[in-house]
ROVEX-791020 format. One record per residue: residue in one letter; x, y, z of N, C-alpha, C, O in turn. Coordinates in steps of 0.02 Angstrom, whole numbers, plus 50000, padded with zeros to 5 digits. Layout:
REM ROVEX-791020
aXYZXYZXYZXYZ ...
END
This chain:
REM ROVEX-791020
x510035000549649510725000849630510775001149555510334998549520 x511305004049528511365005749461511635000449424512104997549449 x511474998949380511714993649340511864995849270511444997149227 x512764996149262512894998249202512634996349149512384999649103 x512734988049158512814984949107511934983049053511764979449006 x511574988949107511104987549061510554993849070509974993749048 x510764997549093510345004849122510785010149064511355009449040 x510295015149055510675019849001510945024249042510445026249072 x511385027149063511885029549092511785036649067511565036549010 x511895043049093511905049849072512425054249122512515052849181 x512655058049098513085063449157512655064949192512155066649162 x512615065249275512135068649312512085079149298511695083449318 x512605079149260512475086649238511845088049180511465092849178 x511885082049133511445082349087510975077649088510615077849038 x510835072549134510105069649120509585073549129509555077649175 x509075072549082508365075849091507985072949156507825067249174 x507915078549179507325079649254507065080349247507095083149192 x506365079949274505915085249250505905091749306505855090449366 x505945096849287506085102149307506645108249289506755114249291 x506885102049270507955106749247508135108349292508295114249283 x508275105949373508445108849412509275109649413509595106049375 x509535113349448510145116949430510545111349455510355106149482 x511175113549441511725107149435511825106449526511895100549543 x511845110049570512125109749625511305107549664511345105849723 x510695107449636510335104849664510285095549653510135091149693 x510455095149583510535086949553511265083449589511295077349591 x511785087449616512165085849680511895083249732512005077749756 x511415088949757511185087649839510885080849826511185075849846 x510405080449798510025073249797510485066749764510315060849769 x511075068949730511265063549722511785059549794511935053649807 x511945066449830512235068149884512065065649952512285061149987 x511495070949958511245069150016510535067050045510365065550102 x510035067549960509485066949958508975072649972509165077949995 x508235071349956507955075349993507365074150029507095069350000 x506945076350087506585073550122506855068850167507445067250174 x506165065850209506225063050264505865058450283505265058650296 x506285052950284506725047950281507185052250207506915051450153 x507595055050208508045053750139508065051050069508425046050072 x507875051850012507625047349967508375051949916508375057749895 x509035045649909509335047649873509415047849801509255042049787 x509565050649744509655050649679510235044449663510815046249668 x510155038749647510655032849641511205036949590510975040649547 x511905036349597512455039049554512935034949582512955031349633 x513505037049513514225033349532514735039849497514555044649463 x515335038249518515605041349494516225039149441516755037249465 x516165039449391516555036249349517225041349303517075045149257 x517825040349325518135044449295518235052449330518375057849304 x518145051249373517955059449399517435062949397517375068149431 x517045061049364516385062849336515615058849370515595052749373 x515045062949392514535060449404514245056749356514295058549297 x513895051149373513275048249319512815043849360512945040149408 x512195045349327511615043149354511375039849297511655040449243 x510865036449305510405032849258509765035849230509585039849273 x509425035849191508735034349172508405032649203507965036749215 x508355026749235507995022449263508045023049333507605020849370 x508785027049365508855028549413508515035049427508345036949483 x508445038049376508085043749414507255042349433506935044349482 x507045038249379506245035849383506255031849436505675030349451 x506815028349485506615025849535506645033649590506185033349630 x506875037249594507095043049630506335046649629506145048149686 x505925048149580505465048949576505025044949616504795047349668 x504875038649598504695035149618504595035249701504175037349740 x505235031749705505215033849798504955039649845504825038949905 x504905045449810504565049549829504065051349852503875054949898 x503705046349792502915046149811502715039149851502165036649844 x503005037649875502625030849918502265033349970502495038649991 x501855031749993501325032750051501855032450120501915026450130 x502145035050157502455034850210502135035850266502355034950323 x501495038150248501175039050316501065033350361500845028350332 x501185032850443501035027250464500225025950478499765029850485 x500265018850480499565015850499499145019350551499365023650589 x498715017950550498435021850626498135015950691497725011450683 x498395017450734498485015950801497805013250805497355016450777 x497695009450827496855008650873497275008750952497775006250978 x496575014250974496685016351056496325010051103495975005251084 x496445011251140496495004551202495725007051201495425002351174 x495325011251215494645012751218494275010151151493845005951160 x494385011851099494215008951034494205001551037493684998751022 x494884997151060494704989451074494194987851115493814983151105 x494164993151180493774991251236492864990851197492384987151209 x492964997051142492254996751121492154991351059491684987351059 x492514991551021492474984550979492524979051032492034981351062 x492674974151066492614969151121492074971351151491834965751163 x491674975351174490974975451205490354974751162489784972951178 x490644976851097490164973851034490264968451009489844966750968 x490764964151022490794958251001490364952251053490074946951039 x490494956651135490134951351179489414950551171489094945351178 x489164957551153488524957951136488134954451081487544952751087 x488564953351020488634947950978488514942750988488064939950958 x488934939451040488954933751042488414931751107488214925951112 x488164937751161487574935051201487014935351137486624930551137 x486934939351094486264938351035486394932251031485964928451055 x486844929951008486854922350960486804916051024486724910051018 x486844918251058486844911851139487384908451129487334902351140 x488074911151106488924909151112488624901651082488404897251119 x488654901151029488804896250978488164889750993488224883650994 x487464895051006487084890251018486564891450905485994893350891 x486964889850873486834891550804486884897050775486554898550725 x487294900550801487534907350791487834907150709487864901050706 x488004908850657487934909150606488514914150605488904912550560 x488704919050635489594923250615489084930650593489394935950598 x488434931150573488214939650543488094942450601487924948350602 
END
């Protein structure tokens, strides 16, 4: 969220992007975002007029790049084979007859 009272404030027509992308594209994202999940450009509108931050755009950036990919699943077969190596484990060690955890 934007914080006037201490963020440097710019017209969303003229803050520096990197890119210079055109005025009706610095809309959409302040708008409606871009990508998926949505990652919006933080703005207010003050006076009739758009404004965004500095700092708001470096979070806009920011968000972009986060790792979104999800975790990966372990399959019910994969447990089944990790748990058959663990029993085997634990018949080596004679189930806690000085078994040591290596």
């Amino acid at each position: 969220m934007i914080d006037v009272k201490t963020e440097q404030m710019e017209p969303l027509d003229t803050v520096k992007i990197i890119g210079n992308p055109s005025r009706p594209t610095r809309y959409r994202w302040a708008l409606q975002g871009v990508g998926d999940p949505a990652v919006v450009l933080e703005s207010l509108t003050i006076g009739g007029r758009k404004w965004t931050s500095v700092q708001a755009v470096q979070r806009f950036y920011a968000a972009q790049n986060v790792d979104r990919r999800p975790e990966p699943s372990v399959t019910p077969s994969h447990r089944q084979r990790e748990g058959r190596a663990a029993m085997r484990k634990l018949a080596e060690c004679g189930v806690g007859a000085g078994c040591d955890g290596e």
